[in-house]
Backbone as XML, in Angstrom:
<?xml version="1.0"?>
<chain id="A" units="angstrom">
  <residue number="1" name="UNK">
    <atom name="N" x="32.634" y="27.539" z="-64.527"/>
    <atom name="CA" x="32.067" y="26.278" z="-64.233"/>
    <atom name="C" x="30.896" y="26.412" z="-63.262"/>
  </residue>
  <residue number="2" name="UNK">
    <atom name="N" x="30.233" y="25.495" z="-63.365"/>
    <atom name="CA" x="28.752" y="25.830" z="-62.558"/>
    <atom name="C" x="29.030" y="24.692" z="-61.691"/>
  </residue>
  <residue number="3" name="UNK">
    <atom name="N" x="28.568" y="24.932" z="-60.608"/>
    <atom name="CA" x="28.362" y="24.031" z="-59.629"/>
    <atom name="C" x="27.160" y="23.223" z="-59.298"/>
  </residue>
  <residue number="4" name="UNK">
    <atom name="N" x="27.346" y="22.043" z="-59.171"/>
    <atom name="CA" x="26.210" y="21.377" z="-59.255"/>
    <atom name="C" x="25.783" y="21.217" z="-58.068"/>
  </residue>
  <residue number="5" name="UNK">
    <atom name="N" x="24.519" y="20.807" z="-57.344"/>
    <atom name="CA" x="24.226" y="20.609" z="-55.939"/>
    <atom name="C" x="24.115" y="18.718" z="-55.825"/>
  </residue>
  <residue number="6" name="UNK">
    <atom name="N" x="24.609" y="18.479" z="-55.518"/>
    <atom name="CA" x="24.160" y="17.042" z="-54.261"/>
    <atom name="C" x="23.576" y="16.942" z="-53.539"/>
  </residue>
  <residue number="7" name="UNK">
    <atom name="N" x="22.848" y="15.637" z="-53.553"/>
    <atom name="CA" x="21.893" y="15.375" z="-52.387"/>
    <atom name="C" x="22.809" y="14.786" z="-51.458"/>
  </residue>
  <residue number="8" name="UNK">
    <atom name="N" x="22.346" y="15.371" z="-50.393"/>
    <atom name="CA" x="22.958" y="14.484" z="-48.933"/>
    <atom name="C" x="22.439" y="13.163" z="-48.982"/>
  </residue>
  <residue number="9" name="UNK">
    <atom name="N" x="23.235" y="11.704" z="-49.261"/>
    <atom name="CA" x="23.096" y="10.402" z="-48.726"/>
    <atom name="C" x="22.068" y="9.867" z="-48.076"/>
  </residue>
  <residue number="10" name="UNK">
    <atom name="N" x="21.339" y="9.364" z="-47.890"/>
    <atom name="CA" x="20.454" y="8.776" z="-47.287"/>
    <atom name="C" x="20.518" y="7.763" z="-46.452"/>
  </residue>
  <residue number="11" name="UNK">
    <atom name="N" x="21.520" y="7.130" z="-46.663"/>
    <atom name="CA" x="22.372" y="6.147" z="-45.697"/>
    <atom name="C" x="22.216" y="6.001" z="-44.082"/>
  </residue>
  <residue number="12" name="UNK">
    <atom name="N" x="23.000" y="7.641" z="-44.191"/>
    <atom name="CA" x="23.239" y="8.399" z="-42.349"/>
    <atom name="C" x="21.926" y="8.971" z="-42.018"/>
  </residue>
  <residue number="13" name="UNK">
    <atom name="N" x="20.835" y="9.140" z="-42.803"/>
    <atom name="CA" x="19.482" y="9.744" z="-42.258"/>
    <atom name="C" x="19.106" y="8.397" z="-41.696"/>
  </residue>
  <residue number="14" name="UNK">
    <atom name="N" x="18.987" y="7.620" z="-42.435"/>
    <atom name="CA" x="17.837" y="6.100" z="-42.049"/>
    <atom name="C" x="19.068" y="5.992" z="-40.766"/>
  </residue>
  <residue number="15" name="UNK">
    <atom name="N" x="19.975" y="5.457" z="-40.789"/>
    <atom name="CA" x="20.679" y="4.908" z="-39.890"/>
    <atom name="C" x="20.800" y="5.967" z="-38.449"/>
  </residue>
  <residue number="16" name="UNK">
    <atom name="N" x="20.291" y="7.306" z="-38.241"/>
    <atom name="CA" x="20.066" y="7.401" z="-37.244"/>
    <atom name="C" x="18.810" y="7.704" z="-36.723"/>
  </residue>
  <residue number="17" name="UNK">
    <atom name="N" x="17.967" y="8.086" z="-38.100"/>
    <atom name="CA" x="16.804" y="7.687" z="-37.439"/>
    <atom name="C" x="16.643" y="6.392" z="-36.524"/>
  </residue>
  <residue number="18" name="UNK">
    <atom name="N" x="17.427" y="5.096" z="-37.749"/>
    <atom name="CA" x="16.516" y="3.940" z="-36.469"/>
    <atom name="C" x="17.216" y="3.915" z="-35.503"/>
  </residue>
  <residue number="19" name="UNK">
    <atom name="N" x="18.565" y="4.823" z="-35.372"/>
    <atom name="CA" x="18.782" y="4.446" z="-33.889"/>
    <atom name="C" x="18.245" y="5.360" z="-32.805"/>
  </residue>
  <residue number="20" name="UNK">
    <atom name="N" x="17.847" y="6.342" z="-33.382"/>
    <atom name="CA" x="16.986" y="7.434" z="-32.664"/>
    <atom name="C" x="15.693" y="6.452" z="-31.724"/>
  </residue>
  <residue number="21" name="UNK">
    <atom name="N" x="15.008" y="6.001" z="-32.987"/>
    <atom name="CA" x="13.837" y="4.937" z="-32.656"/>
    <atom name="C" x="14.289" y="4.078" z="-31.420"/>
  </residue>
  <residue number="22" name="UNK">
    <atom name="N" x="14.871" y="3.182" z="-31.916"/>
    <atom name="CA" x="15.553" y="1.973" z="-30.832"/>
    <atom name="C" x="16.006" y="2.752" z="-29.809"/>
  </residue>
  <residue number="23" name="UNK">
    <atom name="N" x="16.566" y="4.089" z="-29.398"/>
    <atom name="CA" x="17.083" y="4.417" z="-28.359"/>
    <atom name="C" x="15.727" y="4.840" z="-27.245"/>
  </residue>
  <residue number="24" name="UNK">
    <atom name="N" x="14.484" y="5.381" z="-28.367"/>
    <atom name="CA" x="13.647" y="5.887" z="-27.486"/>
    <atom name="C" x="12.651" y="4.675" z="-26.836"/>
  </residue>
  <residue number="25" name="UNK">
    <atom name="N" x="12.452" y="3.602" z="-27.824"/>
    <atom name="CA" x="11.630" y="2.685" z="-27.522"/>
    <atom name="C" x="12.411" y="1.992" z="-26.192"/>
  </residue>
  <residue number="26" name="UNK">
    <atom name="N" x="13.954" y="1.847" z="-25.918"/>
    <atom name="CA" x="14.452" y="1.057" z="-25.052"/>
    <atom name="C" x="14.588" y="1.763" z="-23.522"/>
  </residue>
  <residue number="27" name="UNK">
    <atom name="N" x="14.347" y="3.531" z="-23.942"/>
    <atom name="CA" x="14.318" y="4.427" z="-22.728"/>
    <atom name="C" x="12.741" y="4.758" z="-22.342"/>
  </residue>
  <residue number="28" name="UNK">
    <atom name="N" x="11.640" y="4.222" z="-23.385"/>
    <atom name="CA" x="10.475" y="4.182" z="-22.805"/>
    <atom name="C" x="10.196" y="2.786" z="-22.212"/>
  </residue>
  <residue number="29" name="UNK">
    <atom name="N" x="11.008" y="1.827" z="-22.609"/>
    <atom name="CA" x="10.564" y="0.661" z="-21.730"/>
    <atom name="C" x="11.178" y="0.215" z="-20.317"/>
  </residue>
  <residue number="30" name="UNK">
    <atom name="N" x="12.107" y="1.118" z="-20.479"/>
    <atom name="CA" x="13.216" y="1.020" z="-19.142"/>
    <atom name="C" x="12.294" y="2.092" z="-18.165"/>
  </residue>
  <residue number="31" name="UNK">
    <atom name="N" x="11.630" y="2.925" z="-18.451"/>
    <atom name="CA" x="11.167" y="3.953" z="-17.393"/>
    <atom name="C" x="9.739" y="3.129" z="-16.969"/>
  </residue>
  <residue number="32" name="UNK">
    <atom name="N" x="8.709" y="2.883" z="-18.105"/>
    <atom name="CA" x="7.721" y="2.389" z="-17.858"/>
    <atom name="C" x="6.769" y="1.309" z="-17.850"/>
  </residue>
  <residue number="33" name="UNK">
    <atom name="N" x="8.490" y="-0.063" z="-18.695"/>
    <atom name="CA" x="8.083" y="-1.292" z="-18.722"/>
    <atom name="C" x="7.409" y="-1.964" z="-17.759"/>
  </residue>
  <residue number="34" name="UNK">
    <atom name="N" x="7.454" y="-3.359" z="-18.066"/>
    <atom name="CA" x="6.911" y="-4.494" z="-16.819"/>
    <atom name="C" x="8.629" y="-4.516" z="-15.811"/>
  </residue>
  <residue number="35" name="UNK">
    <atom name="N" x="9.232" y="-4.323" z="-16.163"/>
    <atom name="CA" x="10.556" y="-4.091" z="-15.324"/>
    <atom name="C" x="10.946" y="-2.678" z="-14.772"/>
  </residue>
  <residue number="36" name="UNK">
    <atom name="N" x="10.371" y="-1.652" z="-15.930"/>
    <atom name="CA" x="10.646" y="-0.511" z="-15.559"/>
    <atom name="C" x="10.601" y="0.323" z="-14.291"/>
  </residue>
  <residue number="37" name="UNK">
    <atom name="N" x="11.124" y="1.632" z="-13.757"/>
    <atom name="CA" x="11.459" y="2.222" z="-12.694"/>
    <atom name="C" x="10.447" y="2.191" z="-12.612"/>
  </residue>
  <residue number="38" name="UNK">
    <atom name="N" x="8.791" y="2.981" z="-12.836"/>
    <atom name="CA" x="7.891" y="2.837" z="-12.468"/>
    <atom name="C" x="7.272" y="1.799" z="-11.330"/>
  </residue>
  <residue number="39" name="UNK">
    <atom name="N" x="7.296" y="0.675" z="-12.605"/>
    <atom name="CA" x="7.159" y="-0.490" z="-11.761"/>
    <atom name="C" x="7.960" y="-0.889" z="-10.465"/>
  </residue>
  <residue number="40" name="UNK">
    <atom name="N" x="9.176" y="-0.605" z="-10.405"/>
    <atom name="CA" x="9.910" y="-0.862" z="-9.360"/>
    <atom name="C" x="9.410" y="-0.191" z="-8.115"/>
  </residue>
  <residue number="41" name="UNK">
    <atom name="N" x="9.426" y="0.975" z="-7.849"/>
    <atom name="CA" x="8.615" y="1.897" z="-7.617"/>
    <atom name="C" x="7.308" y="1.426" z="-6.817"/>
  </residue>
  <residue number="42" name="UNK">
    <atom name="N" x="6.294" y="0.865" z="-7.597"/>
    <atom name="CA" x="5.425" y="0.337" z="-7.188"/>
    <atom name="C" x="5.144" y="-0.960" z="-6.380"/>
  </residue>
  <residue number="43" name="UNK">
    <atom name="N" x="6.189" y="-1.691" z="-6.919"/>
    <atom name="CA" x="6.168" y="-2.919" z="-6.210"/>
    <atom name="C" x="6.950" y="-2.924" z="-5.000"/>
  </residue>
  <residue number="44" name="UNK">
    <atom name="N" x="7.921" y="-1.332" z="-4.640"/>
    <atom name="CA" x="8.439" y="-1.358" z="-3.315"/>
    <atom name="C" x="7.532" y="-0.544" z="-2.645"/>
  </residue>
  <residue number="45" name="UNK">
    <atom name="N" x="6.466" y="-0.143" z="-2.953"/>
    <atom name="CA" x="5.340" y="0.437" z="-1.926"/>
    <atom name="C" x="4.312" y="-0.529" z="-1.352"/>
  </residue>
  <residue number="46" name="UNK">
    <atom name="N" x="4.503" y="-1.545" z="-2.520"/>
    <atom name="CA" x="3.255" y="-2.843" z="-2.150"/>
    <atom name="C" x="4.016" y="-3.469" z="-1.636"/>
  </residue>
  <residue number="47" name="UNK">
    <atom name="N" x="5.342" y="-3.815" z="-0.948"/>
    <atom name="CA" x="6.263" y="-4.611" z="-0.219"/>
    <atom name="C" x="5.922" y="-3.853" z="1.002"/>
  </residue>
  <residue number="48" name="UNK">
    <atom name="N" x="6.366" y="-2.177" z="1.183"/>
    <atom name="CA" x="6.083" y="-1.477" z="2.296"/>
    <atom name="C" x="4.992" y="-1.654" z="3.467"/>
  </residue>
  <residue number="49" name="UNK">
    <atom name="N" x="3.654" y="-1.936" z="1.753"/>
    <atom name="CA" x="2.250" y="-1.890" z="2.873"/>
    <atom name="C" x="2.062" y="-3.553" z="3.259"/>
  </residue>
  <residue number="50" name="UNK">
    <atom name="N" x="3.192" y="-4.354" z="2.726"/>
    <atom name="CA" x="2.443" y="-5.857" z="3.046"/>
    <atom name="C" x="3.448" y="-6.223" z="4.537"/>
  </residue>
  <residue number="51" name="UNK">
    <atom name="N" x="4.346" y="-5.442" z="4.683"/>
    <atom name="CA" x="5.087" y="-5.301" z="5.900"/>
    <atom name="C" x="4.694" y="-4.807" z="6.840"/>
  </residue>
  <residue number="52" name="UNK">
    <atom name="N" x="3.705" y="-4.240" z="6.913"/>
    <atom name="CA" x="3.120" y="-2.906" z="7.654"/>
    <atom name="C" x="2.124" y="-3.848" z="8.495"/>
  </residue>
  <residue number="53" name="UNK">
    <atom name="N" x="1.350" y="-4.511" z="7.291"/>
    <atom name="CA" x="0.355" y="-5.658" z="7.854"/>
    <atom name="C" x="0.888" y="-6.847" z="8.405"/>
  </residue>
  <residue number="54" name="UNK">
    <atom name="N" x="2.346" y="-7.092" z="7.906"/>
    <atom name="CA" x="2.215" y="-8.562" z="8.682"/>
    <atom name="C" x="2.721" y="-8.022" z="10.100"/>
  </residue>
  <residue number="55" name="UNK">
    <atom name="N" x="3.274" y="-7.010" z="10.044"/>
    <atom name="CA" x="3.508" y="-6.722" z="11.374"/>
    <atom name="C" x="2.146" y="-6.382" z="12.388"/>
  </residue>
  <residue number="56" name="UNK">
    <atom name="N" x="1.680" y="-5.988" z="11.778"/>
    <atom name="CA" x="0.500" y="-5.851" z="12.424"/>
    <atom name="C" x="-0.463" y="-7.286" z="12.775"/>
  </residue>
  <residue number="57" name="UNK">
    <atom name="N" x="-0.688" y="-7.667" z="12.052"/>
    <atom name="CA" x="-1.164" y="-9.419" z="12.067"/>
    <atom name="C" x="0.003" y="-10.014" z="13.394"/>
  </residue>
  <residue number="58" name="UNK">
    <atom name="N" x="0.910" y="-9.681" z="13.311"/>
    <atom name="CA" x="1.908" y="-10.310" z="14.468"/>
    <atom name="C" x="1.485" y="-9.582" z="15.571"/>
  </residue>
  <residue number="59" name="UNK">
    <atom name="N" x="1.499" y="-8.922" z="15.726"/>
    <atom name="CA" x="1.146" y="-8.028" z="17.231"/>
    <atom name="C" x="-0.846" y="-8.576" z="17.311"/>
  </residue>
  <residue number="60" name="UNK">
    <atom name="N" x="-1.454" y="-8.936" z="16.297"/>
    <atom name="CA" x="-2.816" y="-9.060" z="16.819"/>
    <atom name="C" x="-2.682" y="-10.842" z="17.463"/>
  </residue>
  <residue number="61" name="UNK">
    <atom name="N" x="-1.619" y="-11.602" z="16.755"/>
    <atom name="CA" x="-1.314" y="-12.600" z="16.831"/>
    <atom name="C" x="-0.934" y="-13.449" z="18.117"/>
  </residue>
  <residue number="62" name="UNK">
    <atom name="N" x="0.169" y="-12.104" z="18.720"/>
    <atom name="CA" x="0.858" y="-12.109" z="19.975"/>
    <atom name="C" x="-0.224" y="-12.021" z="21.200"/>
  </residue>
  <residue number="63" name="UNK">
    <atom name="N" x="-1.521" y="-10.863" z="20.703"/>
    <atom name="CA" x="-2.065" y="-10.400" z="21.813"/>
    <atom name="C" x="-2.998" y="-11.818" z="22.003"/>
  </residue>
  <residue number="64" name="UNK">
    <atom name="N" x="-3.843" y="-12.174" z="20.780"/>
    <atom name="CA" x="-4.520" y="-13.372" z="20.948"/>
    <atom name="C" x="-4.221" y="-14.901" z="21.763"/>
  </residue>
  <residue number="65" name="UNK">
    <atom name="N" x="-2.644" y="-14.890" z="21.146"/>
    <atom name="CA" x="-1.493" y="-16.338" z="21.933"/>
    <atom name="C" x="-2.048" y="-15.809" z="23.380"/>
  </residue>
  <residue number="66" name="UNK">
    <atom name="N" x="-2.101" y="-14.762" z="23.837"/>
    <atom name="CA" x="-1.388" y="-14.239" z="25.185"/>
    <atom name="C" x="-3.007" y="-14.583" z="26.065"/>
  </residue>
  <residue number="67" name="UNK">
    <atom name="N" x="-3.768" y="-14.161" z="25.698"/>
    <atom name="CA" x="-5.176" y="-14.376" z="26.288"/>
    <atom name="C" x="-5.539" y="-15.790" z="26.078"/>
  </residue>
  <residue number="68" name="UNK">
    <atom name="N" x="-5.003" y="-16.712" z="25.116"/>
    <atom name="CA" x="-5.804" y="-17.569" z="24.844"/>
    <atom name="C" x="-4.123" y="-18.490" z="26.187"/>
  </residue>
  <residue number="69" name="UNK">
    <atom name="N" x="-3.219" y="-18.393" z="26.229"/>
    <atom name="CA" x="-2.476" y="-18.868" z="27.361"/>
    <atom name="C" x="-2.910" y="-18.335" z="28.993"/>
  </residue>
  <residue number="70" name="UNK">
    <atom name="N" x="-3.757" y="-17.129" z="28.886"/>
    <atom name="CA" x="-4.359" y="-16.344" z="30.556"/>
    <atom name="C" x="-5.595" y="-17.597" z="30.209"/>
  </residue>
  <residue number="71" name="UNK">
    <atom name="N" x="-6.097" y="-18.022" z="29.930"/>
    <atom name="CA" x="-7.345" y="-18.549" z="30.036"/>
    <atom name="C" x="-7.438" y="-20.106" z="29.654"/>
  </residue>
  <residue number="72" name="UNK">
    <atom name="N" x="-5.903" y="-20.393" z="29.906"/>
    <atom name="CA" x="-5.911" y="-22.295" z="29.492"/>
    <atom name="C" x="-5.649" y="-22.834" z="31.167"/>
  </residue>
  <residue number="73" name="UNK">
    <atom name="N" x="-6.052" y="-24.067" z="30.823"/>
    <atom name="CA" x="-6.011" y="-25.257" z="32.249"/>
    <atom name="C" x="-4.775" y="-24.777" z="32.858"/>
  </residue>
  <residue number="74" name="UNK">
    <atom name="N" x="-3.783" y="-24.605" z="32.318"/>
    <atom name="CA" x="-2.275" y="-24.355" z="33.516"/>
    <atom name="C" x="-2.098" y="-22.998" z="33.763"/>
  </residue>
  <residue number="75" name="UNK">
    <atom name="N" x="-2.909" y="-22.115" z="33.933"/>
    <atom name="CA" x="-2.640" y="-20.548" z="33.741"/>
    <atom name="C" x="-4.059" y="-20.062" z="33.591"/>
  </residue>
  <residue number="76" name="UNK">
    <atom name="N" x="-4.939" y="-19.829" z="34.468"/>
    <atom name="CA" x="-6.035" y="-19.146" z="34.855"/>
    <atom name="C" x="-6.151" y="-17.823" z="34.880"/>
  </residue>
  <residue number="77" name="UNK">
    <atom name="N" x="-6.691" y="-17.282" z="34.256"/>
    <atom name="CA" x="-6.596" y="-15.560" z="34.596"/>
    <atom name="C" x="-8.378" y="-15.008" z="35.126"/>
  </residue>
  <residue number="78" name="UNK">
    <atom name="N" x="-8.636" y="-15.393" z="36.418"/>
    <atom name="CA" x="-9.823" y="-14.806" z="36.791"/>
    <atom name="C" x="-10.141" y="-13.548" z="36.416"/>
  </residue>
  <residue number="79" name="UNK">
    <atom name="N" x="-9.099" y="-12.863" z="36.268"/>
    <atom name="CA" x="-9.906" y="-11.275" z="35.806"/>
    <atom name="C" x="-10.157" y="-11.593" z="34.577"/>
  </residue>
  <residue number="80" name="UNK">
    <atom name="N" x="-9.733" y="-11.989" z="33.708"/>
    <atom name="CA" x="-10.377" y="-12.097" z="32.369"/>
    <atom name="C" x="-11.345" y="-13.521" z="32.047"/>
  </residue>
  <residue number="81" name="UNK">
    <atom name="N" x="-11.261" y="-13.945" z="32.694"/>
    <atom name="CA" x="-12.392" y="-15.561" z="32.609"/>
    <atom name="C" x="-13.960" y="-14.408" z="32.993"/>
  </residue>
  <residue number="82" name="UNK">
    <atom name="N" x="-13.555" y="-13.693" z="34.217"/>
    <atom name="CA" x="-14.593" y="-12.553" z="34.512"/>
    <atom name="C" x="-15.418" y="-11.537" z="33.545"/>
  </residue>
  <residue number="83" name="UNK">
    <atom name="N" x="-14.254" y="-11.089" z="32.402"/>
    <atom name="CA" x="-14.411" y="-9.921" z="31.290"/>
    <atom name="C" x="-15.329" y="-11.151" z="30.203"/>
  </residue>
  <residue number="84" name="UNK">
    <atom name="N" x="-14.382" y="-11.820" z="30.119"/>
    <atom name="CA" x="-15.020" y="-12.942" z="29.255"/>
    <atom name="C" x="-16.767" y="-12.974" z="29.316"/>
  </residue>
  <residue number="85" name="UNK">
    <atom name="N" x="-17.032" y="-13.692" z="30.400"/>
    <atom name="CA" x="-18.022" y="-14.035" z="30.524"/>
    <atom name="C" x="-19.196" y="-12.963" z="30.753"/>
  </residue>
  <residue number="86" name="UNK">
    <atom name="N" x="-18.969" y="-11.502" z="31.453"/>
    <atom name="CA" x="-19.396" y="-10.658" z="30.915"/>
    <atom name="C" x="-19.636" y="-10.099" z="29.421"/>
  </residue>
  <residue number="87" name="UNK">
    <atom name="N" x="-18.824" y="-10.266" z="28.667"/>
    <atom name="CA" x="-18.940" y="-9.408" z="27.371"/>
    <atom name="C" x="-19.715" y="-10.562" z="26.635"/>
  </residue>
  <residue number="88" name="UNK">
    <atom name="N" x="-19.143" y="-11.629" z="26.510"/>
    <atom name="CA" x="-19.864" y="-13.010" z="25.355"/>
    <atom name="C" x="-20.854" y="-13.355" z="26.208"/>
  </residue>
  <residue number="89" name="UNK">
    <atom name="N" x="-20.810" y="-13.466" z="27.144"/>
    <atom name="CA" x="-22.509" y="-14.108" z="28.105"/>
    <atom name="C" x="-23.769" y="-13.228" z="28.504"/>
  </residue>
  <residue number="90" name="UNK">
    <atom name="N" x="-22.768" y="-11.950" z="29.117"/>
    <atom name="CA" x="-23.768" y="-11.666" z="29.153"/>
    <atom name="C" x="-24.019" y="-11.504" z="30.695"/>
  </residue>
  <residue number="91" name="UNK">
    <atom name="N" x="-23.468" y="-12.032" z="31.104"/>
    <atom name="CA" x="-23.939" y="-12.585" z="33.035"/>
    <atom name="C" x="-23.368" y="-11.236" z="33.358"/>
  </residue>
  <residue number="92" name="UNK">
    <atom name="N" x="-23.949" y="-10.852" z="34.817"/>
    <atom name="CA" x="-23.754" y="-10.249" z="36.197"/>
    <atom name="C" x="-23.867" y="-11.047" z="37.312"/>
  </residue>
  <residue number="93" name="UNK">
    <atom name="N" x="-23.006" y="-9.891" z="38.560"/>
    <atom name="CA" x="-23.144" y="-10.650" z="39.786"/>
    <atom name="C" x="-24.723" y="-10.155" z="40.457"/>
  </residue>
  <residue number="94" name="UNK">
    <atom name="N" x="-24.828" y="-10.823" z="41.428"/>
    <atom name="CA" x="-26.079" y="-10.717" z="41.536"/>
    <atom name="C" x="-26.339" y="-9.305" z="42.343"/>
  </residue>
  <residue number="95" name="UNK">
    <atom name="N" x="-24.686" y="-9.165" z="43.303"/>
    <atom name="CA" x="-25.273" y="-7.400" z="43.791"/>
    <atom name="C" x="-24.710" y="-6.416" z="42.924"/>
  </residue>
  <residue number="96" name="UNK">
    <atom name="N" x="-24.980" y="-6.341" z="41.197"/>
    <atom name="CA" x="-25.246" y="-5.279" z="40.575"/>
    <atom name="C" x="-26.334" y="-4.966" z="39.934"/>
  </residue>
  <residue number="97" name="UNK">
    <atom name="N" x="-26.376" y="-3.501" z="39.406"/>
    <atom name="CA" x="-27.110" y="-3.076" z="38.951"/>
    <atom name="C" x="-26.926" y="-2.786" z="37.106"/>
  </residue>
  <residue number="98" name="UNK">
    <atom name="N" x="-27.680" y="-3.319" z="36.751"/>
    <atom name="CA" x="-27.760" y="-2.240" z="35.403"/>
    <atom name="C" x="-28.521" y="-1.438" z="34.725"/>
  </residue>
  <residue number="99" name="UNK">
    <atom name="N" x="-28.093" y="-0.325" z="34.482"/>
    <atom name="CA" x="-28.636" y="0.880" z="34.366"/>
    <atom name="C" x="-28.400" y="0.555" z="32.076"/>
  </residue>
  <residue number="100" name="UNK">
    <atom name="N" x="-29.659" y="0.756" z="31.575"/>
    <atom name="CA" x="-29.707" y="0.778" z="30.371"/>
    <atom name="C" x="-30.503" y="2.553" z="30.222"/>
  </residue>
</chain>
């Protein structure tokens, strides 16, 4: 008797190809989607640097409150009413000198 050959089914090829497909398309969108690790990734470095600044904005914030309270009607700060008016005016006392 002779033996005949068979083709292997085609069934189980398609059916894991597409799950081959669907598995890779759902592990390329999970790594590099609009949700993906990537992204995650990125949007906790742009959280990092917007923390970085508001902290910083707070400390420029604090220093500004603090001079602009040395230099109000209930709280005078002559040494700096002094710096003041030197740096934005411009003025000297009359026994200095300046050397340009």
């Amino acid at each position: 008797m002779s033996r005949q050959r068979t083709r292997p089914s085609l069934g189980p090829v398609i059916y894991y190809g597409l799950a081959f497909t669907l598995a890779s398309y759902f592990t390329f969108a999970a790594v590099q989607g609009d949700y993906g690790v990537f992204r995650r990734v990125q949007i906790d470095a742009e959280a990092r640097a917007l923390a970085e600044e508001r902290d910083r904005l707070a400390a420029e914030l604090s220093t500004i409150q603090n001079r602009t309270l040395r230099l109000s009607d209930e709280f005078l700060d002559l040494d700096l009413l002094d710096e003041q008016a030197r740096e934005v005016l411009g003025l000297i006392r009359v026994d200095e000198l300046v050397v340009r």
